[in-house]
LODO-345839 format. One line per 2 residues: number of its first residue (from 0); their letters; for each residue x, y, z of C-alpha. Coordinates in steps of 0.1 Angstrom, whole numbers. Each point is the difference from the previous one (the first is absolute). Layout:
N
NUM = A = X,Y,Z ~ ...
END
This chain:
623
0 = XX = -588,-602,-552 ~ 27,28,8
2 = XX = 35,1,-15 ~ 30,-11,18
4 = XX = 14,35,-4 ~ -33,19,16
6 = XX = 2,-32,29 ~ 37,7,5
8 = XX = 13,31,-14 ~ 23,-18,-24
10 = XX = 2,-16,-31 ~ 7,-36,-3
12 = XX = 40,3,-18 ~ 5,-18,-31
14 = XX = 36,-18,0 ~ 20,-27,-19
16 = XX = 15,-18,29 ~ -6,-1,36
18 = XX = 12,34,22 ~ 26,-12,21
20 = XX = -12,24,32 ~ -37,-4,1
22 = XX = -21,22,23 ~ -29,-21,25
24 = XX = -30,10,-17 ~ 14,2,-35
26 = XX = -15,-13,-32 ~ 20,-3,-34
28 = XX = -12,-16,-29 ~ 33,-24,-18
30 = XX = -5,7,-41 ~ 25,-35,-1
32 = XX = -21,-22,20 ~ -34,17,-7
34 = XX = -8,-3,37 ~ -11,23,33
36 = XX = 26,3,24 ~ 5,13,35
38 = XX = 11,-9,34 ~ -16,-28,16
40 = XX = -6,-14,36 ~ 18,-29,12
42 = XX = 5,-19,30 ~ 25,-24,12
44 = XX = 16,-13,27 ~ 40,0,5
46 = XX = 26,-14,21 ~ 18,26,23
48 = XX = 30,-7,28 ~ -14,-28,23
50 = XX = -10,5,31 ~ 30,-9,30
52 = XX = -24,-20,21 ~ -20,-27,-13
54 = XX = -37,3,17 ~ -37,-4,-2
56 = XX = -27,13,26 ~ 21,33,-5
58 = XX = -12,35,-5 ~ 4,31,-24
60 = XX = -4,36,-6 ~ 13,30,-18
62 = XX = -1,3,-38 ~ 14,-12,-34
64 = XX = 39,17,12 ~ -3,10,38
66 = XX = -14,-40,16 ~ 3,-18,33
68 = XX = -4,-35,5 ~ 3,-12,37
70 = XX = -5,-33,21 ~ -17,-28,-7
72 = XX = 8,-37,0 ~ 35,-17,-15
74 = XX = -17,-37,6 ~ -36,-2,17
76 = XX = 13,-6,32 ~ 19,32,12
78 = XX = -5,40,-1 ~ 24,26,-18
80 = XX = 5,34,13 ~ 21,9,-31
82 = XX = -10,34,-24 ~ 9,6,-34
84 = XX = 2,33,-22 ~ -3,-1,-40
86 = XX = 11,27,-22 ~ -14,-10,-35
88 = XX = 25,-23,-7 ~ 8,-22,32
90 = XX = 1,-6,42 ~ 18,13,25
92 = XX = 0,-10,39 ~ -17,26,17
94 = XX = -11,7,37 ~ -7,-32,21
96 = XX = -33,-6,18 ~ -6,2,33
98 = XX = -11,-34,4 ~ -6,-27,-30
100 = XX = -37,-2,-20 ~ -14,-22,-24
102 = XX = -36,4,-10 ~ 1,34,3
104 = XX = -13,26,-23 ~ 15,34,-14
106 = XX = -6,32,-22 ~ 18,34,1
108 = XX = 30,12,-16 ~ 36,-7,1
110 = XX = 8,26,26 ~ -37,0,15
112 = XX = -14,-35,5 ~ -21,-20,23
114 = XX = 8,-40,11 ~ -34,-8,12
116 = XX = -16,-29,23 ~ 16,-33,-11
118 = XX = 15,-31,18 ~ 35,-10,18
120 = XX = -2,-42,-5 ~ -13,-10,16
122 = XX = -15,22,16 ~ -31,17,-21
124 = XX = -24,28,-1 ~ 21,36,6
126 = XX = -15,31,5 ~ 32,16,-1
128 = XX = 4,26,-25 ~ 36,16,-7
130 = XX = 10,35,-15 ~ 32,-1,-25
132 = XX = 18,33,-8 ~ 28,-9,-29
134 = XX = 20,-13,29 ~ -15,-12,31
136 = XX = -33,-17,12 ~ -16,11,28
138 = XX = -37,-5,20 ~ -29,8,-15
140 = XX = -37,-1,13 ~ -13,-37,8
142 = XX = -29,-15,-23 ~ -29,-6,20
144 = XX = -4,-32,-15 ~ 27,-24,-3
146 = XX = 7,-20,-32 ~ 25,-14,-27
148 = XX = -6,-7,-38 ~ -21,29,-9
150 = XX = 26,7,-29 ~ 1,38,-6
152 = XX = -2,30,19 ~ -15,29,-23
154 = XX = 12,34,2 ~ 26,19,17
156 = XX = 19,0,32 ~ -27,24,8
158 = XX = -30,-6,-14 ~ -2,-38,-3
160 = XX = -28,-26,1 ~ 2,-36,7
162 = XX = -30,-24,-11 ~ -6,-36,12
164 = XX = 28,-27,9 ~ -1,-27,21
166 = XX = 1,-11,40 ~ 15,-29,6
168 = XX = 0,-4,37 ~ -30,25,9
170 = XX = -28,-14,-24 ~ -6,-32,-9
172 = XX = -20,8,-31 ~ 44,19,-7
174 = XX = -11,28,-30 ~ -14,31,9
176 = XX = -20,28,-20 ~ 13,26,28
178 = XX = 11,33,-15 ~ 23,24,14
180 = XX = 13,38,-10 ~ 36,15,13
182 = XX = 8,35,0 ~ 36,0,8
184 = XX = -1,-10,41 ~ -36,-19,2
186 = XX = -24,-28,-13 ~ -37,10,-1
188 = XX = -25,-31,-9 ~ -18,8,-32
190 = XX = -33,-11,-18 ~ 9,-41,-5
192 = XX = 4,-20,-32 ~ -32,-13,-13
194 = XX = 14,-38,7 ~ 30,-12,20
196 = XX = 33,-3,-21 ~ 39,-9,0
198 = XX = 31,3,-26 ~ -20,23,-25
200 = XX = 17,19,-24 ~ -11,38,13
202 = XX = 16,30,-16 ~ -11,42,2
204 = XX = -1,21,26 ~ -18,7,37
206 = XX = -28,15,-16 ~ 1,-16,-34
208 = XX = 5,-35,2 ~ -2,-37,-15
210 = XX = -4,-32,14 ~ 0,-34,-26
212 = XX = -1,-33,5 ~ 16,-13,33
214 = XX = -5,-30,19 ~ -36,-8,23
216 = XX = 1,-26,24 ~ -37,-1,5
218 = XX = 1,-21,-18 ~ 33,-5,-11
220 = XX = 1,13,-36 ~ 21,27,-23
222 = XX = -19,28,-11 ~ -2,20,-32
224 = XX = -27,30,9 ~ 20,35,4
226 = XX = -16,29,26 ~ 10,37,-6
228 = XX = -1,23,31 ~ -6,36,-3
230 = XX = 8,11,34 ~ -27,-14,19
232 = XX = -17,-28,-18 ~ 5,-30,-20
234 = XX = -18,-7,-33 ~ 6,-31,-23
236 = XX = 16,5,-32 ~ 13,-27,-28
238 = XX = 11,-32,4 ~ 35,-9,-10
240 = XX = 0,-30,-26 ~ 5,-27,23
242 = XX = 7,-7,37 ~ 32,16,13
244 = XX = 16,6,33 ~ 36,2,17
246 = XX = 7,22,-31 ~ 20,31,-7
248 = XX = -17,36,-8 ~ 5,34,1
250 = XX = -12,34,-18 ~ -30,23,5
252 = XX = -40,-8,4 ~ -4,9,-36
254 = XX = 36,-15,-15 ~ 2,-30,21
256 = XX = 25,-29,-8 ~ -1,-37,13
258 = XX = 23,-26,-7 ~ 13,-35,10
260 = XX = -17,-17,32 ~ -20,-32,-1
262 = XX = -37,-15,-10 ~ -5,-21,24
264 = XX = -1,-20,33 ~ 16,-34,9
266 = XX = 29,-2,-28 ~ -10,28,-20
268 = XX = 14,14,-32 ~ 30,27,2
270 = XX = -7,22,-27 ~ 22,31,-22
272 = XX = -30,18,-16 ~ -3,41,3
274 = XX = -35,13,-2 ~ -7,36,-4
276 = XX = -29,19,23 ~ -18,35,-11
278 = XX = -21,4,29 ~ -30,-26,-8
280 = XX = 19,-22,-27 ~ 30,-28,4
282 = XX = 15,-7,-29 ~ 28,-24,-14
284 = XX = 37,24,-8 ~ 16,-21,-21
286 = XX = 33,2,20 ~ 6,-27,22
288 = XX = 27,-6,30 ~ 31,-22,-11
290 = XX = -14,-26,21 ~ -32,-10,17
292 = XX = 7,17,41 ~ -22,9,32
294 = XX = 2,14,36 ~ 27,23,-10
296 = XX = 10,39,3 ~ -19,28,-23
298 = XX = 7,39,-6 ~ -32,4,18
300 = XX = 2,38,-10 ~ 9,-2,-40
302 = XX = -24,6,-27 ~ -10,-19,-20
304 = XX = 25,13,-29 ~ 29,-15,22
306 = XX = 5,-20,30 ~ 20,-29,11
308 = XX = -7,-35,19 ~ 26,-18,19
310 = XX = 9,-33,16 ~ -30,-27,9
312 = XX = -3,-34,-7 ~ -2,-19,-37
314 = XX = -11,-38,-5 ~ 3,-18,15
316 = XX = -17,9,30 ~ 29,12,27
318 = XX = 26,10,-27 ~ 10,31,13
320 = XX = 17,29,-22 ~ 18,30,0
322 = XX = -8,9,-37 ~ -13,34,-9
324 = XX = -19,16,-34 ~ -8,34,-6
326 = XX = -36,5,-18 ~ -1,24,-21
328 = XX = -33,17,-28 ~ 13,28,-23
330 = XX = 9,6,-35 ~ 36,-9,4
332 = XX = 14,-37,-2 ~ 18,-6,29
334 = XX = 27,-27,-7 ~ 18,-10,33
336 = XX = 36,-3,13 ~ 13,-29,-7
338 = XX = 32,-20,-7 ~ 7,-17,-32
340 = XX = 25,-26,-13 ~ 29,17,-19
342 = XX = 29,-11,-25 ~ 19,-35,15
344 = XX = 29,10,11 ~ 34,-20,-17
346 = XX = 13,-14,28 ~ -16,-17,32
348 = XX = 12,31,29 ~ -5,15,36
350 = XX = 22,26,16 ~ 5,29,-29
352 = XX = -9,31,-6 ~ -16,26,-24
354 = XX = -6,33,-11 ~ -24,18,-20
356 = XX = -35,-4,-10 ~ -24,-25,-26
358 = XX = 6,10,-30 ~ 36,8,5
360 = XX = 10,-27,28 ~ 38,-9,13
362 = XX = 7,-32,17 ~ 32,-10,12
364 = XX = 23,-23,24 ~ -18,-28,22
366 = XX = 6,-41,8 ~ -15,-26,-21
368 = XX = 1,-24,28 ~ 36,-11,-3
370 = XX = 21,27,-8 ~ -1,43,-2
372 = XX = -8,12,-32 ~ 14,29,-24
374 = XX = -33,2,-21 ~ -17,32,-11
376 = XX = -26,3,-20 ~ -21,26,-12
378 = XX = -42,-4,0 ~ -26,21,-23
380 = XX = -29,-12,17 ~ -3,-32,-10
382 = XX = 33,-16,-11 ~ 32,0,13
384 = XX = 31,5,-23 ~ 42,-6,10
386 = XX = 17,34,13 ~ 31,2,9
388 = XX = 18,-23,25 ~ 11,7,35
390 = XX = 37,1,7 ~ -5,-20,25
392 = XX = -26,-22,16 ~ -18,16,29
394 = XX = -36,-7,19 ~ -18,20,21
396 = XX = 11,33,-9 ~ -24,32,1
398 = XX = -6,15,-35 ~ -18,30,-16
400 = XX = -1,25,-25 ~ -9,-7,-33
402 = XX = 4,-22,-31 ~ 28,19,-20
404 = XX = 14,13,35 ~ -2,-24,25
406 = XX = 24,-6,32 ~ 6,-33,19
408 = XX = 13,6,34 ~ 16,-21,26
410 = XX = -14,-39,4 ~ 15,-36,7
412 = XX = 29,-13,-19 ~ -3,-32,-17
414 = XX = 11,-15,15 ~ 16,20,31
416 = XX = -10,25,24 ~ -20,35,-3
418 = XX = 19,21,-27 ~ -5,41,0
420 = XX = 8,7,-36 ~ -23,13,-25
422 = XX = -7,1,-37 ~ -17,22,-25
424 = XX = -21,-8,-32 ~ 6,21,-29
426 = XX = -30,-24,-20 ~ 18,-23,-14
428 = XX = 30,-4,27 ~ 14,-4,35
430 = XX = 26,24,11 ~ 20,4,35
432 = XX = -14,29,20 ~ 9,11,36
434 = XX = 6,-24,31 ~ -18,3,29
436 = XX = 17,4,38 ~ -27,-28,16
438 = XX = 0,-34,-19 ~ -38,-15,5
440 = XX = -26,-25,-17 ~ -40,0,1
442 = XX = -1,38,-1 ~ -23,25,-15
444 = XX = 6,29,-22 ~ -21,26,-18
446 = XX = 7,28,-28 ~ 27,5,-30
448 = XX = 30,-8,-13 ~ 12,32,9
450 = XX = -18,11,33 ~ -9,-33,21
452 = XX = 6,-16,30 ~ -3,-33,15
454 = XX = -15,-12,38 ~ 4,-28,19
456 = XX = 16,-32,-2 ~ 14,-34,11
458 = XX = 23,-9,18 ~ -15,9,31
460 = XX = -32,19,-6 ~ 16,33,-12
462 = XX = -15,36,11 ~ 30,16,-28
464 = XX = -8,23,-29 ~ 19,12,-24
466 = XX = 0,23,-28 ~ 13,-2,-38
468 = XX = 3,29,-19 ~ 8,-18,-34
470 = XX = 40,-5,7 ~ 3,-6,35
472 = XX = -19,-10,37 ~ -2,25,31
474 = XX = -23,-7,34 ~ -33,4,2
476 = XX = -22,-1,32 ~ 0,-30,18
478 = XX = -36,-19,3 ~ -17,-1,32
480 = XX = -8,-36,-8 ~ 33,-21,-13
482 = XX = -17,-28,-23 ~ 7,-23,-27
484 = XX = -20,-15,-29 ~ -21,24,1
486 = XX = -17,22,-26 ~ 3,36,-15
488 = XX = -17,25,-26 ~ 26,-9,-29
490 = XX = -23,28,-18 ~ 12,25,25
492 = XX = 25,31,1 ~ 28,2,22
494 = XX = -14,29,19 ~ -35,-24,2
496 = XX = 3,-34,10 ~ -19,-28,16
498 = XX = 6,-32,22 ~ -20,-26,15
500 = XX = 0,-37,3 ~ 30,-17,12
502 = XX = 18,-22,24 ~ 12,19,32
504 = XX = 7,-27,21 ~ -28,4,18
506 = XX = -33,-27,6 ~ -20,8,-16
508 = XX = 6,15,-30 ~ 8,41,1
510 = XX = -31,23,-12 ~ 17,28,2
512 = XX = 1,26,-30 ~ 25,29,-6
514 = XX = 2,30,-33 ~ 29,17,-2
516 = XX = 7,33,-12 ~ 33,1,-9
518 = XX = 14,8,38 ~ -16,-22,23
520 = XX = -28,-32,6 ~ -36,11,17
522 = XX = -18,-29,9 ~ -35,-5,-14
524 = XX = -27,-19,1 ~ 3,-39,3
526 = XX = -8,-24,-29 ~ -34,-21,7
528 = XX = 26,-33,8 ~ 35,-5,1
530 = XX = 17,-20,-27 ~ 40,-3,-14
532 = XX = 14,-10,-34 ~ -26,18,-24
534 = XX = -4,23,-29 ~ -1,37,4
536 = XX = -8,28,-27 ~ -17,30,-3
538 = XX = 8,40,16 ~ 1,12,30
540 = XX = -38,11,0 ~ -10,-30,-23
542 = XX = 20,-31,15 ~ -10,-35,-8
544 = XX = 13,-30,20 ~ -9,-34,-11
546 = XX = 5,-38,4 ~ 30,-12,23
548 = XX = -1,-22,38 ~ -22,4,23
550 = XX = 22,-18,22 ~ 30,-24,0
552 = XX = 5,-31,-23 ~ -18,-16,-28
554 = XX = -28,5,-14 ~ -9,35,14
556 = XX = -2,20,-29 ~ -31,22,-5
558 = XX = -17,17,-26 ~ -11,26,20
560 = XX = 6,36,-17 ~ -4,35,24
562 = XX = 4,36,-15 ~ 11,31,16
564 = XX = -17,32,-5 ~ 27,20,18
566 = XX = -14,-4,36 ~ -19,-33,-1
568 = XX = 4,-38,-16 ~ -28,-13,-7
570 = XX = -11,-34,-12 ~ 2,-3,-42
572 = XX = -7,-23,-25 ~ 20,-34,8
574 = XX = 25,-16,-29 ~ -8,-33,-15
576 = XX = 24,-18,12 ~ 15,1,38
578 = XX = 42,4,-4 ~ 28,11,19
580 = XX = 35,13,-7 ~ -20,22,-29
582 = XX = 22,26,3 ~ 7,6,-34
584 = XX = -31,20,2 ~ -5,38,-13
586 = XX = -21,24,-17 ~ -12,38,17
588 = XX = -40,-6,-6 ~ -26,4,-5
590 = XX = 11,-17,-30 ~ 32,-20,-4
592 = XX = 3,-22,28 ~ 19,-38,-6
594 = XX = 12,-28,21 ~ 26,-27,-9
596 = XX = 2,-32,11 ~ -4,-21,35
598 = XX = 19,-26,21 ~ 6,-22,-8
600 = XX = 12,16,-32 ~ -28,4,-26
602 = XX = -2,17,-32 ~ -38,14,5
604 = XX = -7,38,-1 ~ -26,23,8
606 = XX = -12,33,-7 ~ -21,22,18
608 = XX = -30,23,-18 ~ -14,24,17
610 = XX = -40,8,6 ~ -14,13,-30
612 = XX = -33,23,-12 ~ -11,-2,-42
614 = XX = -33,18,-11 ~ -27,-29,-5
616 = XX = -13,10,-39 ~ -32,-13,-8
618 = XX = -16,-6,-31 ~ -45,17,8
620 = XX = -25,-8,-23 ~ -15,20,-27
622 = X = -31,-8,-2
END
């Protein structure tokens, strides 16, 4: 047998303790623990931001950081014509359909897919096929043989292939084994599938492709044989492990995966399982989806190192979701986003504000339900200890900056009126610092005790800005949208700010967002939804806003979480528990990130962790 050195060109290192930066491909040999290291492959399955529209019957494409997800079905009865975009991490709204589809199928990439055939309850059996460019969709060449449910398209927006499906209205016998090839303006019928077949799980390309399981209704019965096509023919290949249709897949002919769907007809079994295919082999990946889910949205074009499935339905049957995982088969751990309870706060509170980050938190101000409060306290990630008091009680006032030099601007008397003083903490106490010219509430602010300024406002939905430059306030550019309770990057500069969120007096709620540059607002792209009263934290290019109203009165608090990336918010991962009036919220990311409280008043807290990638070590045998 040859050496690992003559196989590799390197010798196997000898080393007391684990290297901290390993190398894929690497072997070391640990002298402590008498064991074979290197990096191993693992899969899993994660949670990423959710998807905005809950669906099933939807379609995907694109890969594991560029996808699309468009119509489908919100309830069984109706059509969507809605498109999504994901960018690794969560959804944006993207370019409308022409016309709503459900049934439909898709491949392609983010800014090159196909929508193809489908149905418009309910109305079934489309031969229409549509072009998307990044922005728009537009006509594409018709199938010449109508249909709905034959799951994926394979391929590109130019080179695509689409097997099977089913005819509801044309063929009473419904599934089909008709095959057909696109090459970027028209359908060309192809050698057929060996048998008839609807809702497989088909994954590879126009020329390279797989079809498994899938539903036949001659007689009516779930499948688990799997046909490759080269290009012309189809040839059988291995059987996956049990019957499986209405399931998720995506990757090449010869690194296929499959996941989710169901076993069977009648009331069949909804199932979370992940197999593996090489080209003539299924096999059970150990990762499995959060929770058993069919009939929803795949990254038709990922590989099968990385891809993501959104939306569907979960049991029970007709429990329709907008959740969406990220697969992923490396040798990196991938441990999600996520929010996490943190310290209890003393008091029950809503309404104050903060500065800095976890471990070196400030919280200060707020209501406890009957009357303003002069609390502060400081927080090292997980407890919170008594600063210095207020001299005066105050509520929602804007606050940034950072745990030894934090400043407290403007806010609500308690009781009385909007105030437009100010304070500054030294780390241990208040002190007076400049008044403002423009008394206001329910405002934003972002940067430091010496160099911030402050947006926004109640009473009367505010466009003002002003400027503090450590001892006193000048005018800044005015907003182009005056708002209240709405939401800011406390992590930002002066010269770099963010707003979004908020009550403009407007139905329904404002989407609009603005940066500012230390001069003037530009208006950006809108939030996903409109919502007032929520936490805000983060930078100018890395803005998080989370929880808060979606709309007027009680309960209609959220736990939804979105994250700017400096032109885009996207969807992220959701807190644990839905609040409003969180605003003593801060933190600059990726790391950092807290919320206080809820109305009415609470003492919970959370903290925000960012995604996260460890070398998987394992331990190989000797022998």
């Amino acid at each position: 047998m040859a050496a690992y050195k003559d196989l590799i060109g390197q010798k196997i290192t000898k080393v007391s303790s684990d290297p901290s930066d390993i190398n894929t491909g690497q072997i070391f040999y640990n002298s402590t623990s008498q064991t074979l290291k290197g990096l191993g492959l693992t899969s899993s399955w994660i949670s990423t931001g959710a998807m905005l529209n809950a669906e099933y019957r939807n379609a995907g494409a694109g890969t594991l950081t560029a996808g699309l997800a468009f119509g489908g079905s919100p309830n069984g009865t109706s059509s969507d014509d809605k498109t999504e975009e994901y960018n690794g991490t969560g959804w944006t709204s993207a370019g409308q359909m022409p016309a709503n589809r459900s049934y439909l199928s898709g491949c392609g990439l983010q800014t090159a897919a196909l929508s193809i055939g489908g149905a418009a309850i309910p109305s079934y059996d489309s031969n229409v096929t549509l072009e998307y460019d990044g922005t728009n969709w537009t006509a594409g060449g018709n199938l010449n043989t109508p249909r709905n449910s034959a799951q994926n398209g394979m391929g590109v927006q130019t080179a695509a292939l689409l097997a099977g499906g089913d005819r509801v209205s044309q063929d009473p016998t419904r599934a089909v084994a008709n095959c057909e090839q696109y090459n970027g303006s028209s359908w060309t019928a192809v050698t057929a599938l060996p048998r008839v077949g609807e809702s497989s799980q088909n994954f590879g390309t126009s020329t390279a492709g797989t079809v498994s399981g899938g539903f036949d209704t001659s007689p009516n019965t779930v499948r688990s044989d799997s046909l490759n096509w080269d290009g012309s023919s189809w040839t059988a290949s291995g059987n996956l492990p049990s019957t499986r249709q209405r399931g998720f897949s995506f990757g090449t002919q010869t690194a296929g995966i499959v996941c989710g769907g169901n076993t069977g007809t009648g009331s069949p079994t909804i199932i979370n399982t992940t197999l593996d295919y090489d080209g003539s082999t299924f096999s059970v990946n150990p990762a499995t989806l959060s929770s058993p889910r069919q009939l929803g949205a795949p990254s038709t074009n990922a590989t099968s190192s990385g891809g993501w499935v959104g939306a569907g339905t979960s049991p029970p049957i007709g429990g329709v979701t907008n959740i969406s995982e990220e697969f992923n088969q490396q040798t990196n751990t991938i441990t999600a986003a996520a929010w996490a309870s943190g310290g209890t706060y003393p008091t029950n509170i809503y309404g104050s504000s903060a500065a800095g980050n976890t471990p070196a938190g400030l919280v200060f101000g707020g209501y406890n339900g009957s009357a303003g409060v002069t609390t502060t306290t400081e927080y090292d990630g997980s407890t919170f200890s008594s600063g210095g008091a207020l001299p005066a009680a105050k509520r929602y006032l804007a606050g940034f900056g950072t745990q030894t030099a934090a400043l407290a601007a403007k806010g609500k008397g308690s009781p009385g009126p909007a105030v437009a003083t100010s304070e500054e903490y030294d780390g241990s106490s208040w002190t007076a610092g400049g008044t403002a010219s423009d008394a206001k509430m329910s405002l934003a602010g972002s940067g430091t005790q010496t160099s911030g300024v402050v947006f926004g406002g109640n009473p009367s939905a505010s466009n003002s800005t002003e400027e503090y430059n450590g001892s006193s306030w000048t005018s800044g550019g005015n907003l182009n949208t005056g708002r209240g309770n709405h939401s800011g990057s406390v992590g930002g500069t002066q010269t770099a700010a963010l707003t979004f969120f908020g009550d403009d007096g407007s139905t329904p709620l404002t989407l609009n967002v603005e940066e500012y540059n230390g001069t003037s607002w530009s208006e950006q792209n809108n939030v996903p939804a409109g919502r007032f009263a929520g936490g805000g934290a983060g930078t100018q290019t890395a803005g998080y806003g989370f929880g808060g109203y979606t709309a007027p009165g009680v309960p209609n608090q959220t736990t939804s979480t979105i994250k700017y990336d400096g032109t885009t918010f996207a969807t992220f991962a959701n807190m644990g528990t839905a609040r409003g009036y969180n605003s003593g919220s801060a933190g600059t990311g990726p790391a950092g990130v807290f919320t206080v409280g809820d109305f009415p008043a609470a003492n919970s807290t959370e903290e925000l962790t960012e995604e996260t990638e460890t070398a998987n070590v394992a331990t190989f045998g000797t022998n």
